[in-house]
N, C-alpha and C positions, 0 to 999 in steps of 0.2 A: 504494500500500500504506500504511496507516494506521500511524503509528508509535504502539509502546508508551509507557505515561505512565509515574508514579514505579516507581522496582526496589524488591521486597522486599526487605529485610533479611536477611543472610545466616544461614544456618541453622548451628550449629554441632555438631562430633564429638559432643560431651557430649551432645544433645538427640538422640542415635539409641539407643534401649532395641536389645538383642539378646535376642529371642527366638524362636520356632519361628515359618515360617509358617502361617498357618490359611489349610485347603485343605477347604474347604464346598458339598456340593451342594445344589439347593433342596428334590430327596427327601428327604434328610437320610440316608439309608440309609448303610451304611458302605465304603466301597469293596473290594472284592473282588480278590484277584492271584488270579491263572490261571496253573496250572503247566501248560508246552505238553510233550511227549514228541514227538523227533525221530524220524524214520526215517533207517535209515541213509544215508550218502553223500549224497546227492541233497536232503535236508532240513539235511543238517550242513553242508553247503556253502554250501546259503539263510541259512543261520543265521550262517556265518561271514563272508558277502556283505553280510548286516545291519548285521553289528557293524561293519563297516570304515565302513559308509556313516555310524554316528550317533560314531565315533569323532572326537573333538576333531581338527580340524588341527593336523599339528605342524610343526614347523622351516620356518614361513612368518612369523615374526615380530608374528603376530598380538595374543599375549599382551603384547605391548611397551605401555604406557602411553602412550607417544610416538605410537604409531598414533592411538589415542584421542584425544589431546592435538592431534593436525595436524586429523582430524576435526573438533572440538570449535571451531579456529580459524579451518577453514572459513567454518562457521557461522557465527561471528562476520563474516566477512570478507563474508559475501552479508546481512547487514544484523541478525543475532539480535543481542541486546546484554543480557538478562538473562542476570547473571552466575550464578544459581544454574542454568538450563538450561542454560547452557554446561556448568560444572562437573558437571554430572549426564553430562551428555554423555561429558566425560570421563572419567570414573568407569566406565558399563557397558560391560564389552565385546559388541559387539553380534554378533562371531562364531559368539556360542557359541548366538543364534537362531537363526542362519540354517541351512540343509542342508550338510551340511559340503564338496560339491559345489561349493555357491557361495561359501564361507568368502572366497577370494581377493577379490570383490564386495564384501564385509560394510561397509566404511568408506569406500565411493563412494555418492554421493548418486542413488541407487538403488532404488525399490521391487525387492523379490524374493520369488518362487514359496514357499510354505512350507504347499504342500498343501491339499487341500480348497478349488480354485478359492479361495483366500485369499492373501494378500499380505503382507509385514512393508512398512509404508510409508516412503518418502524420508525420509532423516533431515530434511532439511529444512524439510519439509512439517510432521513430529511436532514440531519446535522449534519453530515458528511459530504452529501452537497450542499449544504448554503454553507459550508466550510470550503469546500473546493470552490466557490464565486467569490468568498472572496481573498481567491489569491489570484484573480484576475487583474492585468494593470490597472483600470481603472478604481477598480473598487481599492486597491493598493493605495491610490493616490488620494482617493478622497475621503478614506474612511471607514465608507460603509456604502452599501449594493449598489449607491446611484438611482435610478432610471430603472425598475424590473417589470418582464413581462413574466409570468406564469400561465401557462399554459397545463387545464388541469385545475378547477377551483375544489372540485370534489366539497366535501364540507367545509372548508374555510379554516382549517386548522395552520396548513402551509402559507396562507394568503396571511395570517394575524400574525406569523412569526418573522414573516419579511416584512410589513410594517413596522416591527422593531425595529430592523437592520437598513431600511431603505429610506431613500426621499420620496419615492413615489412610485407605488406598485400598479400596473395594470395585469387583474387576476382573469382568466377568463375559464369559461367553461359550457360547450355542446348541450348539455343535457338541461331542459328547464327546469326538471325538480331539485336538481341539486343547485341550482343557481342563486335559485328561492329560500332552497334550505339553508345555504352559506349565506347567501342576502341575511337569511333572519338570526342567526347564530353572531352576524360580524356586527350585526346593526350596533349594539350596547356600545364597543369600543368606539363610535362616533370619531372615527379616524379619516382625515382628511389627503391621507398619503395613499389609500387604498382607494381603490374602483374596481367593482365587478361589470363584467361584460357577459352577459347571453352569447357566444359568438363561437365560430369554428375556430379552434386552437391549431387546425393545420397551417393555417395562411397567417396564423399572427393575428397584429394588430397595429398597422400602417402606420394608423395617425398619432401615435404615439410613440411611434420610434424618431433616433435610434434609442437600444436603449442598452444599459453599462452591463447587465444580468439579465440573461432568458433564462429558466427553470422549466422541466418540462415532468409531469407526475405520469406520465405515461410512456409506454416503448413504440419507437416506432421501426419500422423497418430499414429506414435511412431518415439521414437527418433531413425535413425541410427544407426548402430551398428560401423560402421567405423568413423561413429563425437566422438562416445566415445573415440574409440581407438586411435583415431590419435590427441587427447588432451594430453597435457602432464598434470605432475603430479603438483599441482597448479595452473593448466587452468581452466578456466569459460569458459561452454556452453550455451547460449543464443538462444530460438528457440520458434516460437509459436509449440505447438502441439495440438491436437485433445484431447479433455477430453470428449469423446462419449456425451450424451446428453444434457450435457454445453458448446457443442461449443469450439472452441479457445480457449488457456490461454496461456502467456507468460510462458516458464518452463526452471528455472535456474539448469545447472548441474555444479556443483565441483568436479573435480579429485582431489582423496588425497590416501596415502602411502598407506592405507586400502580399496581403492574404488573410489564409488562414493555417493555425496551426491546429492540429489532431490528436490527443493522445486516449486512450483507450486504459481502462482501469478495472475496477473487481466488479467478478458478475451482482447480481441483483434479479427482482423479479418485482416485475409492473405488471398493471392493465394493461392493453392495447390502446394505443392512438387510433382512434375512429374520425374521421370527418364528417363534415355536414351537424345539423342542427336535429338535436331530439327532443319530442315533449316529454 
């Protein structure tokens, strides 16, 4: 495993503005609530079967900082050692992702179920690349991720811990229920560095490049030809890709004055990158 070069600089309280997050689709249309009418009994029981399920866990000690904190030390302890991932680490609670079924799972180094044949991935794994971004030159020089696209919002666990790390994330993600679901889950943090996008994560997101970090929570079979291009010049690309009959590997790309550089690192195991737009 390749070790990381120089650490950013740490980010400070003061340099985080609070304001609303922006929750963007690529229609542009405006979102629509739906008021459902129950039937009785039999629908009001579904209803109150719901709510227990998206209900927060309680009196599991979850909310404790200290959970976080052991987490966080983990990581360190299996080899992470940028100290602004760590702290980010210990900052989100990552509970409050997950199905509240698996909550007691949340802070074991665990991928988990979170609907739509989709996954919230290993912390471990998620440390490891926003560890490997940022020993990218640009995020070298300024500190912290710069400018990041995510490709892949799944439940919005990956999208709140580059908000720690970034100036400004554009998160996006295919599938509308999970878009909705990260929508509702990110809304609290009322962070003004984050945007979610309804949008295909194959083709990027133009208008918003270039940008210093791509992330990518999916495997694809080759890299994109528009993640290159919409990396600026001193951006790290971060992405599992297909290496035909080895499977998965984590694959770093470097944009530089002359190109790009390619280096190929430890397997791993994603979802598939799908294109196009699903409800």
């Amino acid at each position: 495993m390749a070790g990381m070069g120089e650490q950013g600089a740490r980010m400070t309280a003061r340099s985080r503005p609070k304001f609303p997050l922006q929750l963007d689709r690529l229609s542009g249309r405006a979102a629509v609530s739906a008021k459902t009418v129950l039937r009785p009994q039999r629908d009001l029981a579904a209803a109150h079967a719901d709510a227990g399920r998206r209900s927060a866990p309680a009196g599991l000690g979850l909310d404790s900082a200290d959970v976080r904190r052991r987490m966080s030390e983990r990581l360190r302890d299996g080899g992470i050692s940028q100290p602004l991932v760590l702290e980010a680490f210990a900052n989100v609670p990552r509970h409050l992702f997950v199905d509240p079924a698996l909550a007691t799972q949340a802070y074991e180094d665990t991928s988990l179920p979170i609907g739509h044949e989709q996954t919230i991935s290993k912390p471990s794994v998620v440390a490891r690349m926003l560890e490997m971004l940022f020993d990218g030159a640009n995020a070298r020089q300024k500190g912290n991720l710069g400018t990041v696209l995510e490709i892949g919002t799944g439940c919005g666990y990956q999208a709140a811990l580059l908000s720690e790390l970034a100036v400004s994330v554009i998160s996006m993600e295919r599938l509308k229920p999970l878009h909705d679901k990260a929508r509702s889950l990110l809304a609290p943090m009322r962070s003004n560095r984050l945007r979610l996008v309804h949008g295909d994560g194959m083709i990027g997101h133009a208008p918003g490049a270039p940008y210093d970090s791509v992330i990518a929570a999916a495997s694809s079979d080759s890299m994109p030809q528009a993640w290159l291009e919409q990396l600026a010049v001193g951006g790290r690309l971060v992405a599992p890709v297909e290496q035909g009959d080895r499977g998965q590997a984590l694959v770093v790309v470097d944009r530089r004055e002359d190109g790009y550089a390619r280096h190929v690192y430890e397997s791993v195991r994603f979802v598939p990158l799908k294109s196009g737009l699903a409800g």
